[in-house]
KOLVOMI-364618 format. One line per 3 residues: number of its first residue (from 0); their letters; for each residue x, z, y of N, C-alpha, C. Coordinates in Angstrom, 2 decimals, always signed. Example, Ala and Ser with C-alpha at 12.3 -4.5 7.8 and 13.67 -1.06 7.14 Angstrom:
% residues 2
0) as) +13.19 +7.80 -5.69 +12.30 +7.80 -4.50 +13.20 +7.80 -3.30 | +12.85 +7.08 -2.25 +13.67 +7.14 -1.06 +12.90 +7.87 +0.03
This chain:
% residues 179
0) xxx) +0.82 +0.00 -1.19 +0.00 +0.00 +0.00 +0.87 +0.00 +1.26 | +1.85 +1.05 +1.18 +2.98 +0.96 +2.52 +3.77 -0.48 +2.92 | +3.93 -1.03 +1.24 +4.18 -2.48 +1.59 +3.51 -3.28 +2.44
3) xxx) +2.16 -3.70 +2.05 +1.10 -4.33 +2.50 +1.14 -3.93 +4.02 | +0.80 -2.67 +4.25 +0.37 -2.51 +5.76 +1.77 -2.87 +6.75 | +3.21 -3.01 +5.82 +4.36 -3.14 +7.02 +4.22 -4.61 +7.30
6) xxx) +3.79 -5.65 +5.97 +3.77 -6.91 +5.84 +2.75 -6.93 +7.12 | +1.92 -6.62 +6.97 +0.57 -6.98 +8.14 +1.19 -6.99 +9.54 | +1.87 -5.85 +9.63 +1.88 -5.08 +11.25 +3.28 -6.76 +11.40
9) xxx) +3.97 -6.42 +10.35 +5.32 -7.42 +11.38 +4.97 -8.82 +11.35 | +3.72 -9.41 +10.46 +3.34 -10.89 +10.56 +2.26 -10.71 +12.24 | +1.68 -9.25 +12.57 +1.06 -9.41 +13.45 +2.14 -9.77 +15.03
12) xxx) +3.41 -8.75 +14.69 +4.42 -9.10 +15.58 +4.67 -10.27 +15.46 | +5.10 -11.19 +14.66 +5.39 -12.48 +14.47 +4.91 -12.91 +15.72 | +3.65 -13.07 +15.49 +1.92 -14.02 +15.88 +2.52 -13.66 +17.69
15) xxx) +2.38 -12.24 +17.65 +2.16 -12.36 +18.97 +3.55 -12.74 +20.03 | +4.20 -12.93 +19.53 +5.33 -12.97 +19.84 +5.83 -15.22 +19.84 | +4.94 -15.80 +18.94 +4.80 -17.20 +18.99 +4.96 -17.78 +20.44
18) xxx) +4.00 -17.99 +21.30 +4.44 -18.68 +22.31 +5.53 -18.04 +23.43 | +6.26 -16.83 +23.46 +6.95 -15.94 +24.15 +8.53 -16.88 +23.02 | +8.45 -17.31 +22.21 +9.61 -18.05 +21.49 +9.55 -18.99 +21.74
21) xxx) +8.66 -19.64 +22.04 +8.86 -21.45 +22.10 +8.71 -20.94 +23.86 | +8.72 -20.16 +24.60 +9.06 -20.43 +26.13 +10.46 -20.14 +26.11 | +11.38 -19.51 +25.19 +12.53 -19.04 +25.38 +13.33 -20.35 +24.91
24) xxx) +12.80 -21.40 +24.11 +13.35 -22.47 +23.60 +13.53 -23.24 +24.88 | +12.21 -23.86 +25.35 +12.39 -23.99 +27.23 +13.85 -23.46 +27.65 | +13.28 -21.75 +27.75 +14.25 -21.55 +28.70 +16.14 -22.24 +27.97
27) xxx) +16.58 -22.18 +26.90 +17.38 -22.59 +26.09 +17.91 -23.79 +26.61 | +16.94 -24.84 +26.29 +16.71 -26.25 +26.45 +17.28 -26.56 +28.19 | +16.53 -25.99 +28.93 +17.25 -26.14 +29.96 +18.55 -25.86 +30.42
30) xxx) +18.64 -24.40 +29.63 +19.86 -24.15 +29.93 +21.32 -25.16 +29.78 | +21.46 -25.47 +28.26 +22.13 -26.67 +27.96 +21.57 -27.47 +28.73 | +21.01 -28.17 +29.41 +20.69 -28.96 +30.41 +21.86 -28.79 +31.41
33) xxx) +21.81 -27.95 +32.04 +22.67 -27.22 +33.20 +24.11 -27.76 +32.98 | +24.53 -27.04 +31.50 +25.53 -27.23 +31.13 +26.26 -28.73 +30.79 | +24.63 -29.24 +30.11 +26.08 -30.76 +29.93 +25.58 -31.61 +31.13
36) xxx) +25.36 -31.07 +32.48 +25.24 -32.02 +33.45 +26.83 -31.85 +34.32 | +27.05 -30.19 +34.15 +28.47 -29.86 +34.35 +29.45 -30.39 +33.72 | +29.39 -31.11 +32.53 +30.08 -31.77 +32.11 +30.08 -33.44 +32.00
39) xxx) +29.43 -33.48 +32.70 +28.75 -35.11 +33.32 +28.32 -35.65 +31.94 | +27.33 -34.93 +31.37 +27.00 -35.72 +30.04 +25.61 -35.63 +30.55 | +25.20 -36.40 +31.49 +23.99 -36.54 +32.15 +22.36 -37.23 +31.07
42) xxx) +23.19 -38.36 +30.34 +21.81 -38.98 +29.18 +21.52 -38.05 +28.67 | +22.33 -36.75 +28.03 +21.98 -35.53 +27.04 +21.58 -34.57 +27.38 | +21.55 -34.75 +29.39 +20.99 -33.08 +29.96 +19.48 -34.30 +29.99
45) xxx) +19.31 -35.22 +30.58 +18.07 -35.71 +30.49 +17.45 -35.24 +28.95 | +17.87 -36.14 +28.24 +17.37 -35.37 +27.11 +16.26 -34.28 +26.73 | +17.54 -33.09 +26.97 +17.16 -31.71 +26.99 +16.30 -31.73 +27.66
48) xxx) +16.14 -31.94 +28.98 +14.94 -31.54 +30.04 +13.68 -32.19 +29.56 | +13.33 -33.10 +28.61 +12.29 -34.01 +28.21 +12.04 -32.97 +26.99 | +12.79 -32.06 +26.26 +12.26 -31.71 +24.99 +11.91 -29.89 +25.59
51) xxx) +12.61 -29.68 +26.94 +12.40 -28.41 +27.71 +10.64 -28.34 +27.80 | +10.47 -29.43 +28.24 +8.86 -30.02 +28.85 +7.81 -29.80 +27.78 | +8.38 -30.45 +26.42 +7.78 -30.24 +25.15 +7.22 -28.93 +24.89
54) xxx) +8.50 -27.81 +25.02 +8.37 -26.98 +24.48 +7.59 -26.01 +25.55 | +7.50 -25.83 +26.61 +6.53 -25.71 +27.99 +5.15 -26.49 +27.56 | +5.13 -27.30 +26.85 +3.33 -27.64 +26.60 +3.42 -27.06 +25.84
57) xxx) +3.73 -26.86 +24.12 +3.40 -26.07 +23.64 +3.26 -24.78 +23.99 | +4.01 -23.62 +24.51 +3.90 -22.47 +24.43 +2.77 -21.89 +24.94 | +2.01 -22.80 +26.19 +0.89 -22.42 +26.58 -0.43 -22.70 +25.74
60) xxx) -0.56 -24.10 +24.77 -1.20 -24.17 +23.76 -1.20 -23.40 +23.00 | -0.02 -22.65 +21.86 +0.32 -21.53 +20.87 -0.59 -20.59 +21.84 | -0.47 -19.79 +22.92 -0.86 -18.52 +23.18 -2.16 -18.65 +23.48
63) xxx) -2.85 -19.72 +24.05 -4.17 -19.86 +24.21 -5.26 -19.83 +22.92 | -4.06 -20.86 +21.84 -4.49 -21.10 +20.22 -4.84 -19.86 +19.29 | -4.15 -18.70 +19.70 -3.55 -17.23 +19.19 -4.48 -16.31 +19.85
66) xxx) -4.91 -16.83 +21.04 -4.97 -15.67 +22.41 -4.52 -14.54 +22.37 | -3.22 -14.87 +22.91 -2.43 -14.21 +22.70 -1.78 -14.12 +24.20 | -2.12 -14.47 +25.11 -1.73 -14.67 +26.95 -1.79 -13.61 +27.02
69) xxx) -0.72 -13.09 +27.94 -0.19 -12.15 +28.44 +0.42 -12.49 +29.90 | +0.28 -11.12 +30.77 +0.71 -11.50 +31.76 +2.69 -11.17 +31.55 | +3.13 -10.57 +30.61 +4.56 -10.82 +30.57 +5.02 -12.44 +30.30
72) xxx) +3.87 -13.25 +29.28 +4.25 -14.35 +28.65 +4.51 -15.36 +29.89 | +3.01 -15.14 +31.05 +3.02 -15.75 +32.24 +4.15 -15.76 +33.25 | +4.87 -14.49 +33.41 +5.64 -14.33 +34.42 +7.53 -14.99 +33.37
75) xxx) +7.15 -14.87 +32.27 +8.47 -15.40 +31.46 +8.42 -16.98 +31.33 | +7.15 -17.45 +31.38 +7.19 -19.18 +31.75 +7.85 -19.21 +32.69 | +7.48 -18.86 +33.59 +7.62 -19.27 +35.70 +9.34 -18.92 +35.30
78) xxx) +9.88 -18.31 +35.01 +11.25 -17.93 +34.88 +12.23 -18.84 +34.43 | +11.39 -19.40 +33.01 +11.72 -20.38 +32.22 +11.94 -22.03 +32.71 | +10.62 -21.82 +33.66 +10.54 -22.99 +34.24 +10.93 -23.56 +35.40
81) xxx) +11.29 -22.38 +36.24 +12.24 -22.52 +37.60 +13.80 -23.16 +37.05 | +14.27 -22.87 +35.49 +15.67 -23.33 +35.00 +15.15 -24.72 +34.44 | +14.41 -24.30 +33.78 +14.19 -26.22 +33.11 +13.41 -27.15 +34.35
84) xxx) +12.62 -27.09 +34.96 +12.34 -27.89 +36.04 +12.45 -27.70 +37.22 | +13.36 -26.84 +37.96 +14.03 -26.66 +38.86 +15.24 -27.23 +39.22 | +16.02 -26.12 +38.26 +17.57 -26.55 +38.32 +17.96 -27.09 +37.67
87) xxx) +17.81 -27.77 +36.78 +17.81 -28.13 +35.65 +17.80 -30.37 +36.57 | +16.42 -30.58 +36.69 +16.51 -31.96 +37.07 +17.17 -31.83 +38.16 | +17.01 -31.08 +39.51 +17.61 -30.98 +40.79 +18.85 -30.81 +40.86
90) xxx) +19.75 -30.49 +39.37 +21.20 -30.56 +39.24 +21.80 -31.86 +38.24 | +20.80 -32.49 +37.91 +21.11 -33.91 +37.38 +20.72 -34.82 +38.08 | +19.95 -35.36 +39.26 +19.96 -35.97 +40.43 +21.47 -35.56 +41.52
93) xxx) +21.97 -34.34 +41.29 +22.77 -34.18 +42.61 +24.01 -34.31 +42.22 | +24.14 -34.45 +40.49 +25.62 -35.14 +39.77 +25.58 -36.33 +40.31 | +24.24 -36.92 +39.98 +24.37 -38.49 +39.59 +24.39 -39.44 +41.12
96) xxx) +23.60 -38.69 +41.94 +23.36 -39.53 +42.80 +23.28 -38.97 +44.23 | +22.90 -37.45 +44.67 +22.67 -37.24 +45.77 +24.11 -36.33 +46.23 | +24.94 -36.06 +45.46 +26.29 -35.19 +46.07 +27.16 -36.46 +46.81
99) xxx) +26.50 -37.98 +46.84 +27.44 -39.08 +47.61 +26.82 -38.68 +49.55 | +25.84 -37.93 +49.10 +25.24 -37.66 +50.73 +25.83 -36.36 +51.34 | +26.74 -35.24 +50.47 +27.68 -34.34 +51.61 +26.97 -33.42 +51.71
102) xxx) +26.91 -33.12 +52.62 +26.07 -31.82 +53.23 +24.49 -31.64 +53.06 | +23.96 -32.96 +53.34 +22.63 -33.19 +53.54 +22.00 -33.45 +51.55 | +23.21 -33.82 +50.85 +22.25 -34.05 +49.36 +22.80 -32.46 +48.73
105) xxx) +23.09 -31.76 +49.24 +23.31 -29.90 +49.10 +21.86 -29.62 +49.52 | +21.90 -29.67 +50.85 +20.43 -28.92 +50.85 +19.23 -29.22 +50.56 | +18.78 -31.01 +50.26 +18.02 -31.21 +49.70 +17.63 -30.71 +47.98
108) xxx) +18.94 -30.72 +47.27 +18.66 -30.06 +45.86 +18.41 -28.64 +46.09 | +19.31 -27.74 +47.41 +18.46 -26.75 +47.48 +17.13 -26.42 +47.94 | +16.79 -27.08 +48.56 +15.51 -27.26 +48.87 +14.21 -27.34 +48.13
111) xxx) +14.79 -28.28 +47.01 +14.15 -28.51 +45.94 +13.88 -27.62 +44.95 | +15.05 -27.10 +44.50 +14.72 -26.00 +43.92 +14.08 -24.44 +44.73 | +14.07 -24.21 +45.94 +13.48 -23.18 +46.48 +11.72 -23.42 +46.32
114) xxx) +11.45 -25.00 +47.28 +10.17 -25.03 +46.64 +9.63 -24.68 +45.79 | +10.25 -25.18 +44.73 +10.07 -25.21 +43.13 +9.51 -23.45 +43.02 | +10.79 -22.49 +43.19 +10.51 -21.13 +43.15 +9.35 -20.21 +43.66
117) xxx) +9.07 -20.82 +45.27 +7.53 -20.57 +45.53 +6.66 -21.09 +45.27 | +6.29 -22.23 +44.74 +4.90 -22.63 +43.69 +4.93 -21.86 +42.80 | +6.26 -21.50 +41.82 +5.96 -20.83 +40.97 +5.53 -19.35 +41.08
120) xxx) +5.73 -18.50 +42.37 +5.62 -17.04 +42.61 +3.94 -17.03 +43.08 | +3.58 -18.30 +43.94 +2.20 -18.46 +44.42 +1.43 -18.70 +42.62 | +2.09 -19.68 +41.94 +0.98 -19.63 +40.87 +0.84 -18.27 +40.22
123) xxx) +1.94 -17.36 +40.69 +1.85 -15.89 +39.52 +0.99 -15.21 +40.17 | +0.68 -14.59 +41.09 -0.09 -14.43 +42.16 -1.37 -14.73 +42.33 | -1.79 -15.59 +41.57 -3.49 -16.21 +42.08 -3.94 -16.09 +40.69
126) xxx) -5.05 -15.82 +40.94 -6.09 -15.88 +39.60 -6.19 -17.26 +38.94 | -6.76 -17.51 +37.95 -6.50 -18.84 +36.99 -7.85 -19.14 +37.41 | -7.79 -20.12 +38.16 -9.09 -21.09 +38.76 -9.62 -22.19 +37.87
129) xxx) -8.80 -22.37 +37.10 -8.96 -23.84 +36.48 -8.06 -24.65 +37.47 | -7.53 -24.77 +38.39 -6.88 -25.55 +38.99 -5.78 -25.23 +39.55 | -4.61 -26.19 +39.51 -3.09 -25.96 +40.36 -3.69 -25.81 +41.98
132) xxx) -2.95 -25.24 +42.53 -2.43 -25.69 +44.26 -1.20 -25.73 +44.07 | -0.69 -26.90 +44.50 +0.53 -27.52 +44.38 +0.84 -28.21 +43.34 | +1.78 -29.19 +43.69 +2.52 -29.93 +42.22 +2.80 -29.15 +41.20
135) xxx) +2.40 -28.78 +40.15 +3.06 -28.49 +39.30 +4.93 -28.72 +39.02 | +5.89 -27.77 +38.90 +6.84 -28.21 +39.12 +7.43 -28.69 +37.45 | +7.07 -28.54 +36.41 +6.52 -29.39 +35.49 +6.54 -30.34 +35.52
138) xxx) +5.89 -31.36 +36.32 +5.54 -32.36 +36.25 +6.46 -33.20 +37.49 | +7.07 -32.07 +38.33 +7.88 -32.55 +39.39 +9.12 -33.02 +38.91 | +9.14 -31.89 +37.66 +10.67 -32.08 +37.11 +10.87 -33.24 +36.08
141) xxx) +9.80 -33.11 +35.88 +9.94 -34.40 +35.00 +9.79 -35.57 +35.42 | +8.90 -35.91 +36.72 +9.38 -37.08 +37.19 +10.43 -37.39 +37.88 | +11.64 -36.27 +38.23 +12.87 -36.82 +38.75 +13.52 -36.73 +38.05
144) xxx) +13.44 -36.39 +37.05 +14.27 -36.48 +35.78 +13.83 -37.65 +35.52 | +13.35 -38.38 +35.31 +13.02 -39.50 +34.79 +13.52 -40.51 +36.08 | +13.22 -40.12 +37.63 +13.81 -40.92 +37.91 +15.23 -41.62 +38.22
147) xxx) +15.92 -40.57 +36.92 +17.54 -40.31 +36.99 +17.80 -41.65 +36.19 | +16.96 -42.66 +35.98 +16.95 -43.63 +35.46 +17.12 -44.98 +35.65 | +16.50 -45.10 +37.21 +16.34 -46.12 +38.00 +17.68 -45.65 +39.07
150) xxx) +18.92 -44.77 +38.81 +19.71 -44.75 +39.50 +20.70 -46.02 +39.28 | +20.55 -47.01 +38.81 +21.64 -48.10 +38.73 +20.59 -49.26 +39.49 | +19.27 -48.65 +39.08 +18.50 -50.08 +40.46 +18.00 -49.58 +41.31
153) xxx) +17.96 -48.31 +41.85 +17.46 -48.30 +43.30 +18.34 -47.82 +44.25 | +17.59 -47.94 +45.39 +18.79 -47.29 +46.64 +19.06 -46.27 +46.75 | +19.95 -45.66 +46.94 +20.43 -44.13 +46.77 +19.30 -43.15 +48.13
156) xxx) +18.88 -43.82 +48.89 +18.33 -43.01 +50.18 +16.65 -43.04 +48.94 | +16.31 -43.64 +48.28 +15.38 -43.47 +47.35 +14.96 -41.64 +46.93 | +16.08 -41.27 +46.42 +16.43 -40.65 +45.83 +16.23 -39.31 +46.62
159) xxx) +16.90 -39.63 +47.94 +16.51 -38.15 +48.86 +15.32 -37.70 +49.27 | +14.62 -39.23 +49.57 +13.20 -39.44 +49.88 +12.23 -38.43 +48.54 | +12.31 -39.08 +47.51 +12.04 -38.31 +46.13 +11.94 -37.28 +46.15
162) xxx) +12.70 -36.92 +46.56 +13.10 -35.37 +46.03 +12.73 -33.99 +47.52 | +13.04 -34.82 +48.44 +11.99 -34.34 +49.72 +10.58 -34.42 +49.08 | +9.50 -35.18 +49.08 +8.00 -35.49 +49.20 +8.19 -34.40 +47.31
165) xxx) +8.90 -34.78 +46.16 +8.39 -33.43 +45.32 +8.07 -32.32 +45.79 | +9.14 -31.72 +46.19 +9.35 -30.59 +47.29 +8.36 -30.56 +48.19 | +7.83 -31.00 +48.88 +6.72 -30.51 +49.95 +5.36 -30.43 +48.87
168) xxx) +5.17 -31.48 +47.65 +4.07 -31.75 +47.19 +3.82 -30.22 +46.50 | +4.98 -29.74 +45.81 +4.86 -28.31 +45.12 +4.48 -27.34 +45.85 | +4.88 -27.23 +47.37 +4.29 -26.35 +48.17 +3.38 -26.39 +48.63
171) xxx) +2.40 -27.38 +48.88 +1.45 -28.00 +49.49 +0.05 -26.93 +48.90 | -1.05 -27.48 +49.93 -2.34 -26.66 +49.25 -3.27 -27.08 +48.31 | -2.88 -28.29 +48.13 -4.06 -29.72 +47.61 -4.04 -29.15 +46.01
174) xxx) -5.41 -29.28 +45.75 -5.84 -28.24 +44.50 -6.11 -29.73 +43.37 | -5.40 -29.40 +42.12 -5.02 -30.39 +41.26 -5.70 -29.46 +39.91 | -6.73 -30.19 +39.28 -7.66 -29.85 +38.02 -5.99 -29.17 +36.80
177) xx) -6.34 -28.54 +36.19 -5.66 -28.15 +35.22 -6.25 -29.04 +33.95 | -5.18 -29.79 +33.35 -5.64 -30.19 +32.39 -5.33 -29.97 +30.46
């Protein structure tokens, strides 16, 4: 019987503990991101940041699937996700393409990533409406990560432009359906 009930209690830890692991994979995923952009292995931090994203849809599916949401799980996304879609794309744009601008492609990646940090403190903060205010930075990060792609065909002032209008869009008030 002592068997049985330890089996129960630590498959119940397991369970609840599911999407709080696949956000730490995120956080992981990005991390190596970071790292092989420092090592200018830029196709493989893209990569990472595309399977970071993955693992950021799932974890909110698992805990919803489980109900298993928590406000620790909530405030350990936003954490997770300020490294994988923060710093994470905003330091593989500023290898590849915006550190040729000096001073001015510094503060735009910082910029970028500060935004990034207050959408995410405003989304911790507000009750779950069914809807974003602001870009999701999610979805920010993944489209400049992606547009780390079109850096051999577009113009490099592209790029600053980009990454300005993400940045204002994440801070912005314009209320976007959760889907």
């Amino acid at each position: 019987m002592f068997l049985l009930d330890y089996l129960d209690h630590t498959i119940k830890k397991l369970r609840s503990q599911a999407a709080n692991s696949l956000t730490i994979v995120n956080l992981s995923l990005g991390s190596f991101a970071i790292l092989f952009v420092m090592k200018n292995e830029l196709n493989l931090s893209l990569l990472l940041i595309f399977l970071a994203a993955l693992a950021d849809r799932f974890d909110g599916m698992v805990a919803r699937k489980l109900q298993i949401e928590s406000e620790l799980g909530k405030q350990l996304d936003s954490m997770c996700d300020i490294i994988s879609f923060g710093i994470a794309p905003a330091l593989l744009l500023y290898q590849s393409i915006l550190s040729h601008f000096g001073a001015a492609g510094s503060i735009v990646t910082i910029c970028y990533i500060a935004c990034g940090a207050l959408r995410l403190a405003r989304f911790n903060i507000t009750e779950n409406t069914g809807y974003f205010t602001g870009f999701p930075i999610t979805a920010a990060g993944c489209l400049l990560t992606l547009s780390y792609l079109g850096v051999p065909y577009l113009p490099s002032h592209f790029y600053m432009f980009l990454i300005i209008v993400l940045a204002c869009l994440m801070i912005s008030t314009f209320k976007l359906k959760k889907v």
